[in-house]
C-alpha positions, 0 to 999 in steps of 0.5 A: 230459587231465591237469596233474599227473605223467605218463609218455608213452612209446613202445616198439618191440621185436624183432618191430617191434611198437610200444606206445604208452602215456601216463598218471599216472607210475608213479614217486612214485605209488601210491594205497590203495583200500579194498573198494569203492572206486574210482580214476578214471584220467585221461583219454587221447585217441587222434587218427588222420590220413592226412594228416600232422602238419598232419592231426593237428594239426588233428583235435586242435584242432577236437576240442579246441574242440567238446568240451574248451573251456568252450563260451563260449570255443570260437569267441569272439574273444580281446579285444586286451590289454595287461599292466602287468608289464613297464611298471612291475614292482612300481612303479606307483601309481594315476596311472601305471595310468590313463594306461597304460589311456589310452594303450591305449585310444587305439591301440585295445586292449580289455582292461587286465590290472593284474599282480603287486603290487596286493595285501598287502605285496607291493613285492617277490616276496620276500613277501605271496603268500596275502594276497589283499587289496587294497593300498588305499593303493599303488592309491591307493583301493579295487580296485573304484574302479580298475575303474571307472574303467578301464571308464569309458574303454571297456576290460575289466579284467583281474588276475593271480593267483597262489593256489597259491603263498604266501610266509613273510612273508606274513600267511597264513604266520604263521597257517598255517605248515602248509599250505605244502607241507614235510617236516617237521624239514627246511629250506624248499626255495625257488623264487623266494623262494616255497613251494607251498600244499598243495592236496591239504589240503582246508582249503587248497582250501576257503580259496582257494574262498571267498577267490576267490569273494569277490574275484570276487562283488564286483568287475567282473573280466573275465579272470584270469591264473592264475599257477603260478611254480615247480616243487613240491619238498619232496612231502609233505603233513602229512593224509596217513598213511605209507601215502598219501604217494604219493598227494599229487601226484595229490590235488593235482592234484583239489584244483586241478581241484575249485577252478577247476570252482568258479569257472568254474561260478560265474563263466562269464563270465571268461576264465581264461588259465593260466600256469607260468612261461610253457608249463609248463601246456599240457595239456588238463586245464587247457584244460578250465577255462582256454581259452588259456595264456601261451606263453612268458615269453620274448617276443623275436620270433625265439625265439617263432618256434621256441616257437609253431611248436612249440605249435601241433601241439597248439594252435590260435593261440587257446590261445597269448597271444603278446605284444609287448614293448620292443626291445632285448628284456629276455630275450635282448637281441636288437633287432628291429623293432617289424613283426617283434614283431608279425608273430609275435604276431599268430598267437595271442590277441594283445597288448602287454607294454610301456609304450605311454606311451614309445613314439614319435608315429609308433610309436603309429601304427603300433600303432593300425594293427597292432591295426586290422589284427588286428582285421580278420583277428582271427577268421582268427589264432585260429580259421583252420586252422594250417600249419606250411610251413617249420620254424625248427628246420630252416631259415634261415626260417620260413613259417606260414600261417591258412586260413579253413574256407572257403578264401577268405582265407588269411594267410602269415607269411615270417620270414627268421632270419638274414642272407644276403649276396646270396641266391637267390630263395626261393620258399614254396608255400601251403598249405590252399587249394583248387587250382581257384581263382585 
């Protein structure tokens, strides 16, 4: 249970004796104790089936439900939502929000979540990281107006973030040059034109909390996507002596935990959803503040076959968002039917990256009755028993199966990857339910 550096490894010797080990890695880490004090290890946890991987996934995940998740979570449907990010990117004013929440809330989506570039000077991800202030005059009036009226039209409001990061043009910068992470006398290292606040200052994490209260305290804000866009390089932090260096990635790592205990014990009502460029935060350190993750920034269909099946060993589908985006898809290129997009999404907290205003009449239709149909079965998607029938990694298709705990309803995914000229039959056998009814 641990988001920062760690080691997992298996060893076996000559005697067959195997030793299985996982924590913070040793490389890069030490940590001084004086008399007296003490250190706490992160959390590992241990989970034993007799009845294979299918059996250990879901040991974990129950566990993972009862007693990691913020209890509010643990068994509550994820609403349905759509995300701006890919319809409009940086570009998009007042007008163009409203009518995406327009047309969301015709096909029956229930939560809107405005993205990257309502705040500071930032029509571009070249700057305004760390200037959390609403940009008035692009949302053509205040945020909380923006909320209203997105309420007004039946739907929650969501709003990504991304507070650990900070650009140099950036008015946080040029007041607080130093709390960016950095080696003193030597160059910036940028990812995504981007550096890293150094949340194992103090004062940096003392800034974010008051901040995020603020933003939270005064506005209506029903989910936030946290996001965490690139790696940390440069590891060095300018409080720390010579003799605690080693000690920076793991500082930083309580100062993002002490952050986020902050908000979710204030605010217990917001849906945190993580994010590192998509996957890179899966763990259940964040889990424990932030009960689902964005799975992947790549959403073409037949990729995210492979992304999800993978996930879902240590996932339930409810702590994986699985979005539909535009065919062609902007990632990989590949053309799929908007059936196949959503078929695969479905296994997940379900929703919509792309611009619902361009779609066709009879696409608009068939949206609203993919979303009717989600929503009936939405329980069985996100809480049902997971299993793994046919592997994409291995096989020309792949068969994914939810089971309600009752085994009454079940519900079987078939996806064929590639094209065959005239095919055998193929014959998928279900799993999960009970042999002695029809």
């Amino acid at each position: 249970m641990y988001s920062g550096n760690f080691e997992a490894f298996v060893q076996k010797n000559q005697l067959n004796e195997v030793r299985v080990a996982i924590g913070i890695n040793p490389e890069n880490f030490s940590w001084k104790l004086d008399p007296e004090e003490y250190f706490e290890t992160p959390v590992a946890l241990v989970t034993y089936s007799d009845k294979g991987l299918t059996g250990v996934s879901h040991e974990s995940q129950n566990f993972v439900l009862k007693h990691i998740m913020p209890s509010k979570f643990s068994k509550k449907e994820r609403p349905i939502l759509i995300n701006n990010w890919e319809a409009t990117y940086f570009d998009f004013q007042r007008e163009k929000l409203l009518e995406l929440a327009d047309e969301a809330k015709k096909v029956g989506i229930e939560l809107f979540v405005l993205d990257d570039g309502w705040f500071g000077n930032r029509f571009d991800d070249n700057r305004a990281l760390g200037d959390w202030s609403v940009n008035e005059e692009k949302l053509g009036g205040s945020l909380e107006s923006l909320i209203s009226a997105i309420h007004e039209r039946g739907l929650q409001f969501g709003l990504w973030l991304e507070p650990e990061m900070i650009s140099v043009d950036s008015d946080l910068y040029r007041k607080h040059p130093d709390w960016a992470i950095q080696v003193p006398g030597y160059e910036h290292t940028y990812s995504r034109n981007q550096l890293v606040l150094n949340l194992a200052n103090p004062q940096v994490v003392e800034y974010l909390k008051n901040v995020l209260d603020q933003l939270l305290s005064y506005h209506e804000i029903d989910y936030i996507k946290w996001d965490m866009n690139r790696h940390i390089t440069d590891i060095y932090s300018i409080e720390l002596d010579s003799e605690q260096q080693m000690e920076f990635g793991h500082r930083y790592i309580l100062g993002l935990y002490q952050l986020l205990d902050r908000l979710i014990t204030k605010f217990p009502s917001v849906l945190f959803e993580s994010c590192s460029s998509g996957g890179g935060r899966f763990d259940l350190g964040l889990m424990y503040y932030a009960p689902q993750a964005w799975t992947s920034d790549d959403t073409d269909p037949i990729e995210r076959l492979k992304i999800q099946h993978g996930t879902s060993y240590g996932y339930s589908p409810s702590m994986m968002t699985a979005h539909v985006s535009i065919s062609p898809n902007e990632q990989s290129g590949r053309q799929t039917s908007l059936e196949t997009r959503t078929n695969v999404a479905y296994f997940s907290s379900f929703g919509y990256e792309l611009d619902v205003t361009r779609l066709s009449v009879e696409e608009k239709e068939q949206v609203k009755e993919q979303i009717q149909f989600y929503k009936k079965y939405r329980s069985l998607f996100q809480y049902g028993d997971f299993y793994r029938i046919n592997s994409p990694f291995s096989c020309d298709s792949t068969s994914w199966q939810v089971v309600s705990k009752n085994k009454c309803e079940s519900i079987l995914l078939y996806a064929q990857l590639n094209s065959k000229l005239n095919p055998g039959y193929t014959r998928v056998y279900f799993s999960g339910l009970d042999k002695d009814k029809c």
